[in-house]
N, C-alpha and C positions, 0 to 999 in steps of 0.2 A: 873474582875469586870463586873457585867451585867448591860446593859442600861435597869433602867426604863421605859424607856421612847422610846421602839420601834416607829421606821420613824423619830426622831429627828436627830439620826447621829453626824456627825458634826457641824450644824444647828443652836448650842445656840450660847447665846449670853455669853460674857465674865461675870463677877460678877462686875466688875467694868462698864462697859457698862450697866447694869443693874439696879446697883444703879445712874447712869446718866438718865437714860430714868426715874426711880423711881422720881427723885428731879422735871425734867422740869415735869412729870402728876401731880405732888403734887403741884406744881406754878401756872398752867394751870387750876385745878382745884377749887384752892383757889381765884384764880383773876373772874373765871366766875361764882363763888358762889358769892363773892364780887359784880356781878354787878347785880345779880337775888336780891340779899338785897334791893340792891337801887332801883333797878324798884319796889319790893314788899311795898318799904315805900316811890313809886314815889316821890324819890328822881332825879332831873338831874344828868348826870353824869359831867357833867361840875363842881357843889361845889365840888368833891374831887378831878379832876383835879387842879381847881383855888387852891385848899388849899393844893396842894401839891408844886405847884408854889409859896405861902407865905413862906410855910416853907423853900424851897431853894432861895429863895431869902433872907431869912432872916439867911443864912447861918446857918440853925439846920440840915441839912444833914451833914457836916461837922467832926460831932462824927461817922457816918457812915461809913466812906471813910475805914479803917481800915477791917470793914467787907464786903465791897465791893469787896473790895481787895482779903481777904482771896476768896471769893464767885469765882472769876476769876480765883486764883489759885488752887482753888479744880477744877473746870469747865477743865482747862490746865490739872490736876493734872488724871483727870475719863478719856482726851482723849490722854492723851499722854501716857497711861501705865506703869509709871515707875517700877512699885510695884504689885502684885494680894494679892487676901485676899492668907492666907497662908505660902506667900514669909518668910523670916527671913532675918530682917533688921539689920547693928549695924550703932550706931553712937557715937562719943567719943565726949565728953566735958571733956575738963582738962586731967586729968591724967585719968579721968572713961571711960571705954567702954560700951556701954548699949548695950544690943543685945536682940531683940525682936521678934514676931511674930505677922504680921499685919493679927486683928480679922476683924476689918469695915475700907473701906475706905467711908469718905464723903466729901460733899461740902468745906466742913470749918473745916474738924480734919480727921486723923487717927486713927485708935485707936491697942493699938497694948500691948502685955502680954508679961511682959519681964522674 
């Protein structure tokens, strides 16, 4: 197989490392467009501060904790390796054996073609 990609080598990065650095630029990006809004409609940053402290005080974060969650174990899931795009996973419920090939991993799903 020839490299495209003459002087890269060994040098990439994994596809799962890939799609981790992809999630935190796309966070990163969205939180510092979020704050250029506010300064453009000289808004403080303090009311979405304060109004995110009503909401968790008012216990409405609550129905989140579920995606929080899943969010930690894709974050576990992109540095611990378990799995690359590619791999061929089975897993059995009941009497079925599923057996598949993982297309995307993400934060919050696998996704995989059985």
């Amino acid at each position: 197989m020839r490299n495209c990609h003459p002087g890269l080598g060994d040098h990439r990065l994994n596809i799962n490392t890939q799609t981790l650095l992809d999630e935190i630029v796309y966070i990163t990006v969205l939180t510092i467009t979020s704050f250029c809004i506010l300064s453009i409609w000289q808004l403080p940053v303090g009311i979405p501060v304060a109004a995110v402290g009503v909401c968790h005080n008012c216990e409405l974060l609550l129905p989140f904790q579920d995606i929080l969650k899943d969010l930690v174990a894709g974050f576990y899931l992109l540095l611990s390796k378990p799995f690359f795009i590619g791999d061929q996973i089975s897993m059995t419920i009941a009497p079925t054996v599923y057996v598949g090939k993982v297309q995307n991993v993400e934060l919050r799903a696998t996704s995989c073609v059985l």
